[in-house]
N, C-alpha and C positions, 0 to 999 in steps of 0.2 A: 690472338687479336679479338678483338671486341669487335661482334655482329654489326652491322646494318652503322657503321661509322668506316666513311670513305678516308685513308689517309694515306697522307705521301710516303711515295718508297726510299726509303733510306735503307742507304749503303754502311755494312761497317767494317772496319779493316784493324787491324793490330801492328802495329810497328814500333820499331826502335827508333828509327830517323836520326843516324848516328854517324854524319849526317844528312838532313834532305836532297838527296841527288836525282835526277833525270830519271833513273830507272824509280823512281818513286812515283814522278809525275807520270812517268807512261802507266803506271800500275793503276791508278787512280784516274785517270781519262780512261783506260782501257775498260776498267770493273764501270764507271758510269755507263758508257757505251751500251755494255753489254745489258745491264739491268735495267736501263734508264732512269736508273736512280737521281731521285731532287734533291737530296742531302745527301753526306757523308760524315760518318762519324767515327774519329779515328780513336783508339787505346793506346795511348804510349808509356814505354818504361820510363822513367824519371832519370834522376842522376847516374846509375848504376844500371847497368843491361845484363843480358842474359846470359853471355858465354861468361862472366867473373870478369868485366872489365867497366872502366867509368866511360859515361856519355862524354863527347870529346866538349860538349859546350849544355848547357843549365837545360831543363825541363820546359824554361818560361819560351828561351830562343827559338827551341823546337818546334813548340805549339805555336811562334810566331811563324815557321818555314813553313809550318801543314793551311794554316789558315790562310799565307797568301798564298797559295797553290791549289787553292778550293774546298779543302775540312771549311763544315761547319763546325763542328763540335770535339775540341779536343780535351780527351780524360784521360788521368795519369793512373796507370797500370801501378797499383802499392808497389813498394822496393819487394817485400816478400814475394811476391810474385816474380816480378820484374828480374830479380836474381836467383829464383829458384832453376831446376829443371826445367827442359822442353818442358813434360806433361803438367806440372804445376804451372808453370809458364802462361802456357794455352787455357787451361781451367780457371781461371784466376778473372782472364779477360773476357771468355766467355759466361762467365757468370756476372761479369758486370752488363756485357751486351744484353743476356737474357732479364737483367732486371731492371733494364730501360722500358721495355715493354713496348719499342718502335723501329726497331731493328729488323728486318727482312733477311736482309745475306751480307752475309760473311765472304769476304772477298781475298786470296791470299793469292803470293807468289810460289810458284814451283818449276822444277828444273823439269821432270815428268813429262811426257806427251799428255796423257789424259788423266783426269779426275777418278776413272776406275783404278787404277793401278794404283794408286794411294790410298782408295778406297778399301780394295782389300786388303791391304797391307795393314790398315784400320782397325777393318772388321777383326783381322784375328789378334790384333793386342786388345781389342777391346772385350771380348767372347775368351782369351785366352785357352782355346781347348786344349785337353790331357798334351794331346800329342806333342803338341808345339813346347807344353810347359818343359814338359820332360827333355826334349832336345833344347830349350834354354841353358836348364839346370846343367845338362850333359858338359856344354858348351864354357858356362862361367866354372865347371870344376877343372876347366884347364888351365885356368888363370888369367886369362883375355879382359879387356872391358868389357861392361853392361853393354855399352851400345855395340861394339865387334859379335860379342855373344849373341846379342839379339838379331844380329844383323845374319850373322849364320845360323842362328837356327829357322828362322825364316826363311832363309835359300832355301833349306832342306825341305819345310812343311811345306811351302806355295810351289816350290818344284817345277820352275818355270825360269829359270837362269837368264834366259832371252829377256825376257820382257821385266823379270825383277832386277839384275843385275845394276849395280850402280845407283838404283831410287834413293839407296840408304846415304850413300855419298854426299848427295846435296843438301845444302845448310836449310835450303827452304823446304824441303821434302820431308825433311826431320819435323820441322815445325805443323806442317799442314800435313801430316798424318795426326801430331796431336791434336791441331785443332780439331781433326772429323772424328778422332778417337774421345772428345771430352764431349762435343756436338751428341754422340751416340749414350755416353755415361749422364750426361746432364739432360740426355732425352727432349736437349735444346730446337726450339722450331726454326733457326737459324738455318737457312737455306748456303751450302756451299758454294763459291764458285773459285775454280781454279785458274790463276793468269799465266800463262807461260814465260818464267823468267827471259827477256829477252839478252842475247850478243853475251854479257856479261855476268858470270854467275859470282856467288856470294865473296869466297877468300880469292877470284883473280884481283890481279894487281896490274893492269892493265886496260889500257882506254881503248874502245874500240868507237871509231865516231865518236858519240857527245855519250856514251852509256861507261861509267867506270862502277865500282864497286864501293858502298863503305869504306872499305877496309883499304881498298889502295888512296881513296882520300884522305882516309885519314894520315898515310903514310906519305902521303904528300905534304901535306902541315906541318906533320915532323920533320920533313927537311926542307921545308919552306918554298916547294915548286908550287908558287901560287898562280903561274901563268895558265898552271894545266888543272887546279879546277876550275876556276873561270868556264872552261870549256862540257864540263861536264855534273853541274850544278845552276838552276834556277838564277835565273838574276837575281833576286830576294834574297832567295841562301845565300849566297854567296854575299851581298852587302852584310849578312848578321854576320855569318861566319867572320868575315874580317872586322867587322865588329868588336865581334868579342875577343877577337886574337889580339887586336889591339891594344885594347883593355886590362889582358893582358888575365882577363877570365873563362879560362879555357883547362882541361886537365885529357891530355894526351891519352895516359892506360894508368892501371893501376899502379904501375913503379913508382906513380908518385908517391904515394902514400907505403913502398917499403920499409922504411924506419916505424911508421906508427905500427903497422901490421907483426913485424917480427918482433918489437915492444909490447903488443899485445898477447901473442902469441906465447914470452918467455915469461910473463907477467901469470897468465891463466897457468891451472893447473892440469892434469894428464887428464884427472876427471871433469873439468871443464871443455877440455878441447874435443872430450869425444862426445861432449853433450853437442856440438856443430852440427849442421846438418850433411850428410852426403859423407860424414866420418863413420868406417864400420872395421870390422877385422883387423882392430891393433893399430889403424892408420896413427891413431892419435901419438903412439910412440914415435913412428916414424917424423910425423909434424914436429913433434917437443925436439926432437935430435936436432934437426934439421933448425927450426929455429934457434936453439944453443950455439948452432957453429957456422952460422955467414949472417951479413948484413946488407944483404940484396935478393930481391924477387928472384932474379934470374937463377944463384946459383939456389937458392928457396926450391923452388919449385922442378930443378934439373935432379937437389935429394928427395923430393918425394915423389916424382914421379916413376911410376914402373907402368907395364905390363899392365896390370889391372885398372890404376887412373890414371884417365886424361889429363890433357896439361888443362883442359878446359873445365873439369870438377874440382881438380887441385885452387884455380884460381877462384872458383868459387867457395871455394870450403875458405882462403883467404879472406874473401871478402865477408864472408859470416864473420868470421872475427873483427875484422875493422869493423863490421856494424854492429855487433852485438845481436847477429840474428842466432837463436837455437835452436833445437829440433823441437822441443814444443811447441814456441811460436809457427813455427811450420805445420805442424800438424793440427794448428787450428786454423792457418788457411787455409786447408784442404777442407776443412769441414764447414766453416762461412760464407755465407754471400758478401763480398768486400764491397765499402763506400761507392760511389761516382764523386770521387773528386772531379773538380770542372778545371781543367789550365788554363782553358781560352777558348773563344766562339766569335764566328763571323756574325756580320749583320744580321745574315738568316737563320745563323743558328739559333739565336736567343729562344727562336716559336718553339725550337726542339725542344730547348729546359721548360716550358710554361706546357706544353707537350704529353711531358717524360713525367711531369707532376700529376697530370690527369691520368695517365695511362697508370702508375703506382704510385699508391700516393703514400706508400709506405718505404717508397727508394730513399738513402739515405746517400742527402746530394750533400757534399760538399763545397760552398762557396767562400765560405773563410774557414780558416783553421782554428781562427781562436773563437767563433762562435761554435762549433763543434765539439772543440776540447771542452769548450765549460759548459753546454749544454746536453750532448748525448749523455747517455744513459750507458751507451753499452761498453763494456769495458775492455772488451776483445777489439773491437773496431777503433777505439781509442787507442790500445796498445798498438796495434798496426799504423794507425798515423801520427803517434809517437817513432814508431822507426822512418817511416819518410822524412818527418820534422828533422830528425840524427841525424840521416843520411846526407840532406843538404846540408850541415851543420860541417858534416867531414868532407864530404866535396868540397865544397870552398874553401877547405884547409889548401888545395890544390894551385887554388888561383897563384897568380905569381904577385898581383896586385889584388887591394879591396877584400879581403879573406872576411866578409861579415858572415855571422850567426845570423839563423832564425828569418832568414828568406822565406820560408812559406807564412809566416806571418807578416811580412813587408810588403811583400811582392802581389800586386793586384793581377787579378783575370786577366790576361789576355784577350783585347777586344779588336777589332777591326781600325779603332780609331791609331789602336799604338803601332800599325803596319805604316800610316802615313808621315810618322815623327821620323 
C-alpha cells in the first residue's frame, strides 16, 4: 500500500456461485462483519468451474446474483484457471487480487475449527521438506491418487491424527489451504481470513433450515423440485435462476456436451491427448480406448477411472478437450499475471475500477473484449481470452434454446441498473 494515502478496506473472496445460495450470503455478511470492510470484491469462475463440470447458468447471471447481494466488483477468474487444479485454481485469483493493488483480505469458507490448522497444513505443501517429500513419493508408489497420497503422507509428517484427521476431506479445506499456500509462494500482502462453513458442508445434499449446498441445488433443478430452492436461495437468485430455466439457457453438468467431447476425443490423436493437461503415465491410451467404445460420459469416465484418478481430474482432463486447453497453455498460466476482466459492478463499485487504475496503472483491465483483442500487445494474455471467448462459444451449445456465439463480445457489464429490469 502506498504511504500517507488513507483508503477504504475492501474485502475479497473467490467463488463459483454455482449457484448463488444463502450459505453465500452468510459468508459475505459474515467476512464484512468481521473486517469491516466497505467493499467487496468477488473473483468468479466463468462458464466451466473447477471440479470438470459447466456453471449450471452464464457468467453474466452470476455476477448479477453477487451484485444484488452486496459485490461491488465482480471479475471473471479465465477458464484456464477456473478449470484447472485447486493449486492453479487459488494462484490464478490471487494473482488477479494481488494486482488490483486495493485488496486487504482474502476471505474463504472452511469446514476446519481454526485458521492454524490449515495454516500448517500450508506451511508444509508450501516449504515441502525432505521428509514429507519422501513419504509422498513412498505413498503415490502404491498407486493411490495425488490427493489420497498427499493426504497420508501428511497424517504421517504432522503426526497429530486428532486434530488433522478429516481437514483433507472437506471441499472448502482443499481450497483455503491453496489459497494460504499460493498467499505464501506469491509472498501476497493478502491478509487471510477464515469463515466457518455453516449447518451445510460442500457435496451434502440436504437442506437444513434455509442453508443447502450447491450441489444439492443444483440437483434439485434437475428434477425440477422448485418449491425447495425458493427456500434456500436469495430472492434475486432465485428470480434469475428461473429466469434462465425458462429461457431455457441453462447447461446442468457436463453430459451435455458428451457427443462433442468423445468426438473430440476420437478425432485427436494418442499424441494429442497426452498433450491435456493432468494426463501422465500412459493415461492417454486409456482415454483413446475408452473413447473408441461408448458414447456417454458416464460409461467415459467409469473406463478410465481407477485407483490413481479421480472421477474429478478424469472430468477435467474432459474438459480440456472440449476446450481445447493443453499443457502449454497451462504452463503459461502458472507463470503470468492474468487480465481483470470486469463482469459487473454495483453503483459503488465503479470508484473501485477508477481506484484500481491509480493504484496500477499498469493492470490490464478488461472492459470489452473486442477493444482488448485488437488493441493489447500481448499475446499470452490474448490467447487466454481467446479460450474464455471459446469457452462461451461451447457452453451455449448447451442451451436447449438461443444457442448464440460470441457472447463476450455482445454481452455488456453488468451494472446495478440491469438488477432493476
Amino acid at each position: 500500500r502506498k504511504r500517507g494515502v488513507k483508503m477504504s478496506r475492501v474485502l475479497g473472496i473467490i467463488a463459483e456461485y454455482n449457484p448463488f445460495h444463502n450459505g453465500h450470503l452468510y459468508h459475505i455478511k459474515e467476512s464484512v462483519e468481521q473486517t469491516d470492510a466497505e467493499y467487496v470484491v468477488c473473483v468468479i469462475s466463468g462458464n466451466f468451474v473447477q471440479r470438470g463440470n459447466t456453471s449450471i447458468i452464464d457468467k453474466w447471471t452470476k455476477a448479477k446474483m453477487a451484485i444484488a447481494q452486496g459485490v461491488d466488483l465482480v471479475i471473471e477468474l479465465p477458464t484456464i484457471y477456473a478449470t484447472s487444479s485447486a493449486e492453479n485454481f487459488a494462484e490464478g485469483a490471487i494473482k488477479i487480487f494481488d494486482s488490483l493493488g486495493i485488496v486487504d483480505t482474502l476471505s474463504f469458507g472452511m469446514e476446519a475449527k481454526d485458521l492454524a490448522t490449515i495454516n500448517n497444513i500450508a506451511n508444509v505443501l508450501h516449504q515441502e521438506p525432505r521428509e514429507y517429500v519422501t513419504m509422498l513419493n513412498h505413498e503415490l508408489n502404491k498407486g493411490v491418487s495425488f490427493p489420497k497420497a498427499r493426504e497420508n503422507a501428511l497424517m504421517m509428517y504432522l503426526n497429530d491424527i486428532k486434530r488433522y484427521a478429516n481437514v483433507l476431506n472437506g471441499s472448502n479445506n482443499i481450497l483455503a489451504i491453496e489459497y494460504l499456500k499460493a498467499i505464501k509462494k506469491l509472498k501476497s500482502p493478502l491478509m487471510p481470513l477464515g469463515i466457518r462453513r455453516e449447518k451445510v458442508l460442500y457435496h451434502d445434499e440436504f437442506i437444513i433450515d434455509d442453508f443447502a449446498s450447491a450441489t444439492a441445488i443444483r440437483k434439485m433443478i434437475a428434477s425440477r423440485q422448485f418449491g425447495d430452492i425458493t427456500k434456500v436461495v436469495p430472492r434475486t437468485s432465485y428470480d434469475l435462476l428461473a429466469n434462465e430455466l425458462t429461457k431455457g439457457h441453462y447447461v446442468l453438468d457436463l453430459s451435455k456436451f458428451q457427443k462433442e467431447i468423445i468426438y473430440m476425443l476420437r478425432k485427436m490423436s494418442i499424441e494429442e491427448i497426452r498433450k491435456l493437461p493432468d494426463v501422465s503415465e500412459g493415461l492417454e491410451n486409456v482415454i483413446k480406448n475408452a473413447a473408441n467404445s461408448c458414447n456417454n460420459i458416464i460409461d467415459l469416465v467409469n473406463m478410465i477411472k481407477s485407483k490413481r484418478y479421480t472421477q474429478t481430474r478424469i472430468q477435467r482432463v474432459l474438459m480440456y478437450a472440449l476446450l481445447g486447453i493443453d499443457k502449454k497453455q497451462m504452463e503459461v498460466s502458472r507463470k503470468i499475471v492474468p487480465y481483470t476482466r470486469i463482469l459487473g459492478y454495483s453503483e459503488r463499485g465503479k470508484k473501485l475500477i477508477s481506484e484500481i487504475k491509480v493504484r496500477n496503472p499498469k493492470v490490464n483491465l478488461v472492459t470489452s473484449v473486442k477493444d482488448f483483442m485488437n488493441n493489447n500487445r500481448n499475446k499470452q494474455l490474448k490467447e487466454m481470452l481467446e479460450t474464455d471467448i471459446y469457452a462461451t462459444n461451447v457452453y451455449t451449445l448447451g442451451y436447449e434454446k438461443d444457442s448464440v456465439a460470441n457472447l463476450d463480445y455482445t454481452k455488456k457489464i453488468i451494472t446495478a441498473s440491469d438488477l432493476k429490469r
